[in-house]
C-alpha positions as CSV (number, residue, x, y, z in Angstrom):
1,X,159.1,27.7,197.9
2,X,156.6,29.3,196.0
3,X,153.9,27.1,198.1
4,X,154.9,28.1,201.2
5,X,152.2,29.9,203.2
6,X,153.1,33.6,204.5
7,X,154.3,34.6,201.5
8,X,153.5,38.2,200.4
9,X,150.5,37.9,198.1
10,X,151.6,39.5,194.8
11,X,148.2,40.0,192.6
12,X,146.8,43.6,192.4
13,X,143.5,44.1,193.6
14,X,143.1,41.2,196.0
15,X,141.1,40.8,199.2
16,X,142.4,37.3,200.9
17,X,145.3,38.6,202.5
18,X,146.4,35.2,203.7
19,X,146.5,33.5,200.5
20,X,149.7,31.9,199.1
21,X,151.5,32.7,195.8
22,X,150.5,29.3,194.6
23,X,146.7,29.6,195.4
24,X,146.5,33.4,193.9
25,X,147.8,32.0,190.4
26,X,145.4,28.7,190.5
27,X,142.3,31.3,191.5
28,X,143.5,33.8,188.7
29,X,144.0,31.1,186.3
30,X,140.5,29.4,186.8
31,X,139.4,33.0,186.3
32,X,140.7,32.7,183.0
33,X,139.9,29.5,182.1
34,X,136.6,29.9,180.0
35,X,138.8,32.7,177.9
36,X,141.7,30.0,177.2
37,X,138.6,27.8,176.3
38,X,137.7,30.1,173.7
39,X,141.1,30.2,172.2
40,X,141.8,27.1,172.5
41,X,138.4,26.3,170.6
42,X,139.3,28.8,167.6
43,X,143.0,27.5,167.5
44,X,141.7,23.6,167.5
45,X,139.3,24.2,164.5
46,X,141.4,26.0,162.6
47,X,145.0,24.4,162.4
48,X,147.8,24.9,160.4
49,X,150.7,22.6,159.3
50,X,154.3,24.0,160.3
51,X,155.6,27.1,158.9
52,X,151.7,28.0,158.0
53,X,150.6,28.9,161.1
54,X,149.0,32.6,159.9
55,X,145.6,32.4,161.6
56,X,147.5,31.5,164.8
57,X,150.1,34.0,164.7
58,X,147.4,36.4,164.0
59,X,145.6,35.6,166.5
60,X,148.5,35.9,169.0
61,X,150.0,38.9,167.9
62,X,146.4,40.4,168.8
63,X,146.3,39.2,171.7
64,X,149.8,40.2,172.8
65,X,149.1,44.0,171.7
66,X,146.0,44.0,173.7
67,X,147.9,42.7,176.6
68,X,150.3,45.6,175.9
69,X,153.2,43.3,175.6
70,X,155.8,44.2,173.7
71,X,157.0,42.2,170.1
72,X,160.5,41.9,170.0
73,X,160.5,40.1,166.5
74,X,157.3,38.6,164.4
75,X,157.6,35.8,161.4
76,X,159.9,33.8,162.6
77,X,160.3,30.9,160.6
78,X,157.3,32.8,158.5
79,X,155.0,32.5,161.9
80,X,156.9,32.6,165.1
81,X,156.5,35.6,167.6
82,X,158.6,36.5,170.4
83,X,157.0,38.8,172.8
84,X,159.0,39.8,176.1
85,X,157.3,41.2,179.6
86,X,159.5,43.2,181.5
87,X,159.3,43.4,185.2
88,X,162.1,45.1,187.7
89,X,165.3,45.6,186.1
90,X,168.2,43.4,186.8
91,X,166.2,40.7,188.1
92,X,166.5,36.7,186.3
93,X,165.1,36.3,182.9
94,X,162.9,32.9,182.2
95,X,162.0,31.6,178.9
96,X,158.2,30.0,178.4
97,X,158.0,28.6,174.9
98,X,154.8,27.0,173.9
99,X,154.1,25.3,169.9
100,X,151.5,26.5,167.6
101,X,151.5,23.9,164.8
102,X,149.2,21.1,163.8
103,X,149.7,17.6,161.7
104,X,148.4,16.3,158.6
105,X,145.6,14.0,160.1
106,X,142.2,14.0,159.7
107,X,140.1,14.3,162.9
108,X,137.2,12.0,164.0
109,X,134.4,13.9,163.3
110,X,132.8,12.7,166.4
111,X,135.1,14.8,168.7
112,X,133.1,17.6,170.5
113,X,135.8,20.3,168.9
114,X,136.5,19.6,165.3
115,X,138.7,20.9,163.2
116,X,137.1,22.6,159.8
117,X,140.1,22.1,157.4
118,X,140.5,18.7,156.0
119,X,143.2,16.7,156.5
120,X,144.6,19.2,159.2
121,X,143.8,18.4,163.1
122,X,145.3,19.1,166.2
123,X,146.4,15.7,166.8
124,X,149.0,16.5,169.5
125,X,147.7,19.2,172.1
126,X,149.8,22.1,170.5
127,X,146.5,24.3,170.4
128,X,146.5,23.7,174.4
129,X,149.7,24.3,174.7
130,X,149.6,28.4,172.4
131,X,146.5,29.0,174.6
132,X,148.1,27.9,178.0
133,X,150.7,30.5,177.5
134,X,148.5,32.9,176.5
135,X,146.8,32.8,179.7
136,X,150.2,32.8,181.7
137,X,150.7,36.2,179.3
138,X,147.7,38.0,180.6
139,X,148.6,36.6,184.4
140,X,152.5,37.7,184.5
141,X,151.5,41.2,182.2
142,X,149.4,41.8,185.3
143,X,151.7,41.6,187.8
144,X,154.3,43.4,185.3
145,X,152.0,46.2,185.4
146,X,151.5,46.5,189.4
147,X,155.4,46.2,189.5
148,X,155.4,43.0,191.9
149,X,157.8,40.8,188.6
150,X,160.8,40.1,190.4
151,X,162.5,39.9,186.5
152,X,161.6,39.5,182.7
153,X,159.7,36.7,180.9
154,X,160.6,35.9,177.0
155,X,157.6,34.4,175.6
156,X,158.2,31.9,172.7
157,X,154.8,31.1,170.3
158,X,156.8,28.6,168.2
159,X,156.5,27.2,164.4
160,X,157.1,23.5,163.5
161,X,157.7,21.6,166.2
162,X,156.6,18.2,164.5
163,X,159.3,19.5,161.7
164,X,162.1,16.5,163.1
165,X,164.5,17.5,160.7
166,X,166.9,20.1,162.5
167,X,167.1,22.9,159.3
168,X,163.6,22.8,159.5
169,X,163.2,22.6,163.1
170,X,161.0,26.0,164.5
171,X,162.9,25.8,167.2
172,X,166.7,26.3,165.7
173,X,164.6,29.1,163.9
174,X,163.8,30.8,167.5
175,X,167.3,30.7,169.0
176,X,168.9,32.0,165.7
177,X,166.3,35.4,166.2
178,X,166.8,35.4,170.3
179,X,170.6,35.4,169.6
180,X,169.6,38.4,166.6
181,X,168.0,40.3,169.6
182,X,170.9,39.8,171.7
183,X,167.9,38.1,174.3
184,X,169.8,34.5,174.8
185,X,173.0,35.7,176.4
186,X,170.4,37.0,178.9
187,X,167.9,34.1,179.6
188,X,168.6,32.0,182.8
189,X,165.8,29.4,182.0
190,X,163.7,27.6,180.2
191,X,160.5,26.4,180.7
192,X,158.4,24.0,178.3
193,X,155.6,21.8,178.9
194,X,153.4,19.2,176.4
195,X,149.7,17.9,177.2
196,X,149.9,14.0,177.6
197,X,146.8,11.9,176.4
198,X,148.6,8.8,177.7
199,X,148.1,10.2,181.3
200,X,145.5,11.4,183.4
201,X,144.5,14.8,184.6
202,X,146.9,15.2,188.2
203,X,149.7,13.1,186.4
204,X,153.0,15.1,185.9
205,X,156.0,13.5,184.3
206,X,159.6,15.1,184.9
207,X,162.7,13.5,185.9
208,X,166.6,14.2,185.9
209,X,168.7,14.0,183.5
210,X,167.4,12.3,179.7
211,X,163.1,13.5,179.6
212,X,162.8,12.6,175.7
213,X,164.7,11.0,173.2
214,X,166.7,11.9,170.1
215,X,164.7,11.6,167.2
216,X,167.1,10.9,163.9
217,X,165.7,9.8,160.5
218,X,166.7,7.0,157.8
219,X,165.6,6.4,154.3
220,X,166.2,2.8,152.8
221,X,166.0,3.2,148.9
222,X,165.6,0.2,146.8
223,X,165.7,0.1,143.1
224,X,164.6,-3.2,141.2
225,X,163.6,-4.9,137.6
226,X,160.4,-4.4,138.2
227,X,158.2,-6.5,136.3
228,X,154.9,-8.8,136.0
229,X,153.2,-10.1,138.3
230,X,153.7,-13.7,137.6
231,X,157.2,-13.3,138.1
232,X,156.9,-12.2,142.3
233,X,158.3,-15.0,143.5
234,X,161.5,-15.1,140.9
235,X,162.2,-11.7,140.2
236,X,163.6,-9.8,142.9
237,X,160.1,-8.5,144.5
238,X,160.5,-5.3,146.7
239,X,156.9,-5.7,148.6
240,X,159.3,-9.5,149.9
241,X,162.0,-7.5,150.5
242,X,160.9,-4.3,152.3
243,X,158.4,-6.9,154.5
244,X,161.8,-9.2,155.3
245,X,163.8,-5.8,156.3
246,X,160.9,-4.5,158.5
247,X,160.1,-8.0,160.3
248,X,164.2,-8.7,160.8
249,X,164.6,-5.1,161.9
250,X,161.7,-5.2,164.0
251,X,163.1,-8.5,165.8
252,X,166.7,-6.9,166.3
253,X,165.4,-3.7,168.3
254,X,162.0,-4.4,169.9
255,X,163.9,-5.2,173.1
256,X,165.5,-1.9,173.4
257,X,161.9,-0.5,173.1
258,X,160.6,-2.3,176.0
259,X,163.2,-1.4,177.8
260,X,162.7,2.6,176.7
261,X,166.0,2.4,175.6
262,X,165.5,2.8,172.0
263,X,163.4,2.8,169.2
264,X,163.5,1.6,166.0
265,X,160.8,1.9,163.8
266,X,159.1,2.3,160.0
267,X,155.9,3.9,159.6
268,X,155.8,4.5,155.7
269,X,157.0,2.2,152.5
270,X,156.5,4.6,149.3
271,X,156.3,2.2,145.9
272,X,157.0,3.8,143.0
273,X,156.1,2.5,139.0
274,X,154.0,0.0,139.8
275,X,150.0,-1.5,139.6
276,X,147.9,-4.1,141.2
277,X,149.5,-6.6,138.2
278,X,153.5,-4.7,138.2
279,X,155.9,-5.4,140.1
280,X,157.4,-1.8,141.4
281,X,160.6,-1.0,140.6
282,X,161.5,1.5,143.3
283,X,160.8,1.8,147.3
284,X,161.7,3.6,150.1
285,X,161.2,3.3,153.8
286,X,161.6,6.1,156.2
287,X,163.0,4.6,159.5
288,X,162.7,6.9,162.6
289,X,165.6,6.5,165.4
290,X,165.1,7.5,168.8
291,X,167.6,7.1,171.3
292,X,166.8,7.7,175.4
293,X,170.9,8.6,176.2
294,X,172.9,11.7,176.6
295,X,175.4,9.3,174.4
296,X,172.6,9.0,171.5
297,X,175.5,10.2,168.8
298,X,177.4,7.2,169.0
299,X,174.5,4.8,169.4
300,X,172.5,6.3,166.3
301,X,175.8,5.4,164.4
302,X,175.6,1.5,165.7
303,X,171.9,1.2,165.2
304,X,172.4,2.6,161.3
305,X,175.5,0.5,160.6
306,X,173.4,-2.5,162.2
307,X,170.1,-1.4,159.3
308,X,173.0,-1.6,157.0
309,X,174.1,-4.7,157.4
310,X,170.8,-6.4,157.6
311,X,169.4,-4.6,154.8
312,X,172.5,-5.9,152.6
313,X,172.2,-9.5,154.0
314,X,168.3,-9.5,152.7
315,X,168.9,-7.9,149.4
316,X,171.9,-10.1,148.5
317,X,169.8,-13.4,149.1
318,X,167.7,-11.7,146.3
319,X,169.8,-11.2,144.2
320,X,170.7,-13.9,141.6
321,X,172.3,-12.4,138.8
322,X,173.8,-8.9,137.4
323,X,169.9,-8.8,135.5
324,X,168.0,-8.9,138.7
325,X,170.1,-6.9,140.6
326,X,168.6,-4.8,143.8
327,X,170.4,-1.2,144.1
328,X,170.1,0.2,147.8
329,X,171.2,3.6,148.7
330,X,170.6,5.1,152.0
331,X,170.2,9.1,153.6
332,X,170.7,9.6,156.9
333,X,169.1,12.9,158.7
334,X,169.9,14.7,162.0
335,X,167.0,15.3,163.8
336,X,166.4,16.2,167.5
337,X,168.6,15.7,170.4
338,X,167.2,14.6,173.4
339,X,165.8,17.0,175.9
340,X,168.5,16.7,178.8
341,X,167.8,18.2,182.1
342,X,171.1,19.1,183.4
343,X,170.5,21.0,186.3
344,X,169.0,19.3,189.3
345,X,167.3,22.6,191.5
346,X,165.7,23.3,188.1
347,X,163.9,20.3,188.4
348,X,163.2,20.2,191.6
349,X,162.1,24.0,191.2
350,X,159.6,22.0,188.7
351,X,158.5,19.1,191.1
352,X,158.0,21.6,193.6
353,X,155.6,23.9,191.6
354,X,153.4,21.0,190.4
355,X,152.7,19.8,193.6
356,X,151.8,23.4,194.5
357,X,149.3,24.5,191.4
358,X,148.2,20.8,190.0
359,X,145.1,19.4,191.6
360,X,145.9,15.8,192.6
361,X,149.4,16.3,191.7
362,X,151.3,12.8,190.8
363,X,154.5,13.1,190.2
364,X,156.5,10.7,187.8
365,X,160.3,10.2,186.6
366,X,159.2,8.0,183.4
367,X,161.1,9.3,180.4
368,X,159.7,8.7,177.2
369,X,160.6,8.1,173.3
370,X,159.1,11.0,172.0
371,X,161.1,13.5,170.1
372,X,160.8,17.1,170.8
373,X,162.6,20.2,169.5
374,X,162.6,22.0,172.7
375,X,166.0,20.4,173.0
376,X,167.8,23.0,171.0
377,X,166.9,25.3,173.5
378,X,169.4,23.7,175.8
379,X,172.0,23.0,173.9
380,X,175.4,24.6,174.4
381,X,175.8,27.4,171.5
382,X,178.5,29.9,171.3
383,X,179.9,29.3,175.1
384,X,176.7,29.4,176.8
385,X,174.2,26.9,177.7
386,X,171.2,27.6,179.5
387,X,169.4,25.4,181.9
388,X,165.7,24.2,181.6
389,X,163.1,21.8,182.2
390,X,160.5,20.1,180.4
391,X,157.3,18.8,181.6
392,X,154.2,15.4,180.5
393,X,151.2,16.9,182.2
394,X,148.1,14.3,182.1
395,X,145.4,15.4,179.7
396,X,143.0,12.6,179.7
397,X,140.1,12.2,181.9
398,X,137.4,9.2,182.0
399,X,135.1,10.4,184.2
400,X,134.2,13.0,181.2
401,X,134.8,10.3,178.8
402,X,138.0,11.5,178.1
403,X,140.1,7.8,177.8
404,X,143.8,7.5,177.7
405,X,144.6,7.2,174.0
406,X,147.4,8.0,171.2
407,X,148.8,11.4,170.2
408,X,148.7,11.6,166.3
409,X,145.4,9.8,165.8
410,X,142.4,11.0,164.5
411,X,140.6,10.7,167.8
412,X,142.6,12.4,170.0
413,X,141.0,14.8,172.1
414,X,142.0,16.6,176.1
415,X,140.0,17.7,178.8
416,X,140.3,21.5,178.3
417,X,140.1,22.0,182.2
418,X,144.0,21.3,181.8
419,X,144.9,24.6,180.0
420,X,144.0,26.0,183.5
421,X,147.1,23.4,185.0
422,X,148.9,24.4,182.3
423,X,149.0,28.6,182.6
424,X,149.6,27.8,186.5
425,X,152.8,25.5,186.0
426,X,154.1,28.3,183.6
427,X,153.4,31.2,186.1
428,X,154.4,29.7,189.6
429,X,158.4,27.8,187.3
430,X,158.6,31.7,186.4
431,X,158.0,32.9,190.1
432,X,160.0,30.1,191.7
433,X,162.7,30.0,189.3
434,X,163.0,34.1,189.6
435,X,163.0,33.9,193.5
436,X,165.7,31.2,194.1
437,X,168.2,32.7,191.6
438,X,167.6,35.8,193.5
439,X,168.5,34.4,196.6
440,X,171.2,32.4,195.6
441,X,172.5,36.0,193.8
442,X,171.9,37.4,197.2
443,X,169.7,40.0,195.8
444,X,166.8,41.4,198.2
């Protein structure tokens, strides 16, 4: 294992002869650590929604010449690069993909690192995430260049992740140009990792088999009278309705949610046509579905013929006559599978290098609800479906003041001593990953 001591140190230009793999790419990446800072601080206050990322792209692109690593394809999806470093030939071939796009949120303007665009933040550690990789770049260029890269690294810097919707999902976008480079047939694994504010610093979540959930989408569209007022409580009154479906709804799948099963839940109701004294006469209410099972096809279709039915059973009691009559219409969007670890020495490969590189390394098998598009990365396409893993890696830190908190709120904030965690988990999963598909070739 990559840990292991005796190992033949493979850094140019080093002077402890005795150190491990695992302790040469911690040491290298503190080394970088106040440079990932630095990007990290010009990514954070400058965000960009998906498929907008310019500044970001830019800024990578820049980077990657510099580096001297080579482009294989640029404006993906309008912004996504993929850069490739290759090391000796005929040796494994690992993916490292990390997000580059921010959310419509407005930041607290009492975090230390504020964004400067209004109503754009950072709210979900994606900046940590293009900076992390960056410094894994620089670090695996490096040993590229001194010709101690057992293989070749793709390197992903990825639009829209928080894009559910799968045409519009950066990541469909990524495979479609790695399958136009004739680079998938090619890649043995894939390697993805997200901050986690919900954790502390030392806390990394992996486990077999289901990591994150689906993540599917459905509107609920109600069209009324409308009307005054005075007439809320006889006229059919969508503000009643909607608050009956969500608190009915809410009743049915709370249960599957404490059991991290499933969720089911609304965080938007649109009116539309009406005032503080009118009645609207149109609504919808955007219903996200996330399912925690490799079978999440067939249970989406149960939970959205269950919405269905309740919705029905509520707008019917409203309904008195053909003149008050409540029209609902629904739209029902694919979104993200569920990341699905399917191979168990890739996560173990995983386990074993974050016990190596993390400081205080505590691992966990919780899966989690989230939704993430890194799952179309594994998914069987054209014959071929390539093994990864996906990784929660504690972000939060009270000693610094740092407190466990949401993703997607205004006040979210990481200790930026993680990006150097997160450039080490990405070099030593490369390493490791490269070195036991070797042996298991039987290839010196």
């Amino acid at each position: 294992m990559i840990g292991e001591r005796g190992n033949k140190p493979f850094f140019p230009n080093v002077e402890k002869k005795q150190a491990t793999p695992a302790e040469w790419i911690t040491e290298r990446a503190s080394e970088l650590l106040p440079e990932m800072k630095a990007w990290y601080g010009d990514i954070h206050m400058n965000p960009e929604l998906g498929g907008e990322e310019f500044d970001t792209a830019k800024m990578v692109k820049k980077f990657l010449d510099e580096q001297g690593i080579e482009i294989v394809e640029e404006n993906i999806g309008e912004t996504g690069i993929i850069g490739i470093i290759r090391g000796r030939e005929n040796g494994p071939t690992v993916a490292l993909r990390a997000d580059m796009d921010a959310l419509p949120v407005q930041e607290d303007k009492n975090n230390p690192i504020c964004s400067c665009r209004d109503g754009v933040m950072h709210a979900c550690g994606h900046d940590a995430h293009t900076s992390g990789l960056m410094g894994a770049a620089k670090i695996l260029k490096e040993m590229a260049n001194a010709g101690t890269l057992e293989g070749n690294i793709v390197l992903l810097f990825q639009p829209s992740e928080e894009k559910a919707h799968q045409k519009e999902s950066g990541a469909v976008k990524m495979v479609r140009a790695l399958e136009r480079n004739g680079l998938r047939e090619n890649i043995d694994a894939f390697f993805g990792l997200h901050v986690y504010r919900d954790a502390e610093r030392g806390i990394v979540q992996v486990k077999d088999g289901v990591m994150l959930a689906s993540s599917g989408e459905i509107d609920i569209v109600l069209r009324g009278p409308g009307g005054h007022i005075v007439n809320a409580y006889d006229a059919p009154n969508l503000h009643r309705i909607f608050s009956e479906i969500t608190l009915k709804l809410s009743e049915i799948f709370e249960p599957l949610k404490k059991n991290e099963e499933a969720l089911v839940a609304s965080a938007q109701t649109t009116y539309h046509g009406g005032a503080y004294n009118v009645l609207p006469s149109s609504g919808d209410s955007t219903w996200v579905i996330r399912i925690a099972s490799p079978e999440f096809k067939e249970i989406s279709k149960d939970v959205n013929a269950k919405i269905r039915n309740i919705v029905a059973e509520i707008v019917q009691r409203h309904t008195t006559d053909s003149a008050s009559s409540v029209e609902v219409s629904y739209k029902a969007r694919p979104g993200y599978r569920p990341v699905i670890h399917r191979n168990p020495k890739m996560v173990e490969d995983a386990r074993s290098v974050a016990k190596s590189v993390v400081q205080n390394c505590e691992l966990t098998e919780k899966g989690l609800l989230g939704g993430e598009d890194f799952s179309f990365y594994l998914e069987n396409l054209r014959g071929k479906e390539i093994p990864g893993v996906f990784m929660m890696i504690g972000a939060a830190n009270p000693e610094k003041g740092i407190p466990l908190g949401n993703h997607h709120a205004p006040d979210f904030r990481i200790d930026t001593d993680v990006l150097e965690e997160l450039t080490s988990l990405h070099v030593a999963f490369s390493l490791e990953t490269m070195r036991r598909l070797k042996k298991e070739r039987g290839v010196e």
